[in-house]
Every structure is written in structure tokens, then in C-alpha cells.
C-alpha positions in Angstrom: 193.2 8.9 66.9 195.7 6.1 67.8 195.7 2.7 66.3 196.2 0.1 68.3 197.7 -3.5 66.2 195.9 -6.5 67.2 198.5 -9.2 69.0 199.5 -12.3 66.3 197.6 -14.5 68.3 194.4 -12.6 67.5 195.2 -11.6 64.3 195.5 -15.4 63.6 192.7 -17.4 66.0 196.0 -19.0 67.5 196.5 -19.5 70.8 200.1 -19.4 71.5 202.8 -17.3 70.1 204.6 -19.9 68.1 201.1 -21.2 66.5 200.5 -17.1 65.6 204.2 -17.2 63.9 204.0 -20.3 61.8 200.4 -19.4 60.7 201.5 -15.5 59.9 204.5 -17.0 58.0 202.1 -20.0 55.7 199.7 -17.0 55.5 202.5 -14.9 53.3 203.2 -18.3 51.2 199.1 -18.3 50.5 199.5 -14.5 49.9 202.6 -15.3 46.8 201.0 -18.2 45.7 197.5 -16.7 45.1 199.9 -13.9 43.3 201.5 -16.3 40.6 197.9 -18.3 40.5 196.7 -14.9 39.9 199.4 -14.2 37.0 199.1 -17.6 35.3 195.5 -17.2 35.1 195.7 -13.9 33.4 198.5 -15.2 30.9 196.1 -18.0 30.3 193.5 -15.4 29.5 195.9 -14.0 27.2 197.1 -17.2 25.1 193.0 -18.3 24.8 192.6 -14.5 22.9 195.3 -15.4 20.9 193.3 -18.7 20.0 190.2 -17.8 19.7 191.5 -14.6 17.2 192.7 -17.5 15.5 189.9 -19.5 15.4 187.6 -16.3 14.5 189.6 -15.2 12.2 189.8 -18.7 9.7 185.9 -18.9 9.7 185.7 -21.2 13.4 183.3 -20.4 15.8 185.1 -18.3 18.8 184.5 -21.8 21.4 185.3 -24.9 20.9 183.3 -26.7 23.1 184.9 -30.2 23.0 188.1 -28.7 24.0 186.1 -27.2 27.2 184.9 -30.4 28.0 188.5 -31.9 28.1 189.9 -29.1 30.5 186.4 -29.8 32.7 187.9 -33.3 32.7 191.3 -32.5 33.4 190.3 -30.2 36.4 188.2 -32.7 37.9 190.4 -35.7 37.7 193.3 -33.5 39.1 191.1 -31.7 42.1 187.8 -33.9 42.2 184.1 -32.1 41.7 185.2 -28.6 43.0 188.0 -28.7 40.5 185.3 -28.3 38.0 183.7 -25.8 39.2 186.8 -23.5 39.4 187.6 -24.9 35.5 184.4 -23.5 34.8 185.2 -20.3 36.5 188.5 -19.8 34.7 187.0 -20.9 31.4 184.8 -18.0 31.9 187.4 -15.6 32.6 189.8 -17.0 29.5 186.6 -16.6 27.0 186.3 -13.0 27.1 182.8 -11.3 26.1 180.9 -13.6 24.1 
């Protein structure tokens, strides 16, 4: 069985060949920045276990839910209503198993 590669300007929606190129090219610059949104988000992950060890470990409760609130805030002011809901999503991801 043969493969046959799709043309750029189907691969893309485009309609011309220079439209296919530049949107192949910002396409690999998505791809690289998802990977180092991907890494910060896990080295987040990482410094919040170290917290929260902390926080367990000197008698605190493992959240700290004022603190929450003030990345919520932060997310939102930066990137407006859906910048909540990915605060929320990353919150969840740096908390660990509760």
C-alpha cells in the first residue's frame, strides 16, 4: 500500500501556495510554543509539590485557597474570562490528588 502526502494547501485549508507556507511555518511556532507551555506547566506542577509538602508538613492544610483566588484573579485580568478557566485547569493539574 502507497501513501500518498496531501498537497500544503490541503493540509492547511489554504488556498495558494504561499498562504500553505506561512501557515505550515506559524503552525511549527504553535507546535514549540505549546512545548515550552507544556514544560512550564509541569515545572509549575513541580514547585506547588514542593509547597504544598511544605505547607503539609508544618500542620497547614495542603490548599490555600486565598492564594487560588489571587492566581484566578491574575489569569483573568491578564486573558479575560477564559483565562480563568484555564487558571482553574492548571490549578488542578499543580494540586495533585487531593
Amino acid at each position: 500500500m502507497t501513501t500518498q502526502t496531501q498537497p500544503a494547501t490541503e493540509k492547511t485549508g489554504a488556498r495558494t501556495d504561499e498562504a500553505a507556507t506561512l501557515i505550515g511555518d506559524a503552525r511549527e511556532r504553535i507546535d514549540a510554543l505549546d512545548d515550552r507551555i507544556i514544560g512550564l506547566i509541569q515545572e509549575r506542577m513541580a514547585v506547588s509539590a514542593v509547597i504544598q509538602e511544605a505547607r503539609i508538613s508544618s500542620g497547614g492544610r495542603r490548599v490555600n485557597l486565598a492564594r487560588e483566588m489571587e492566581v484566578l484573579g491574575h489569569y483573568r485580568d491578564a486573558l479575560g474570562k477564559p483565562g480563568t478557566a484555564l487558571a482553574m485547569t492548571m490549578l488542578e493539574l499543580c494540586r495533585g490528588r487531593i
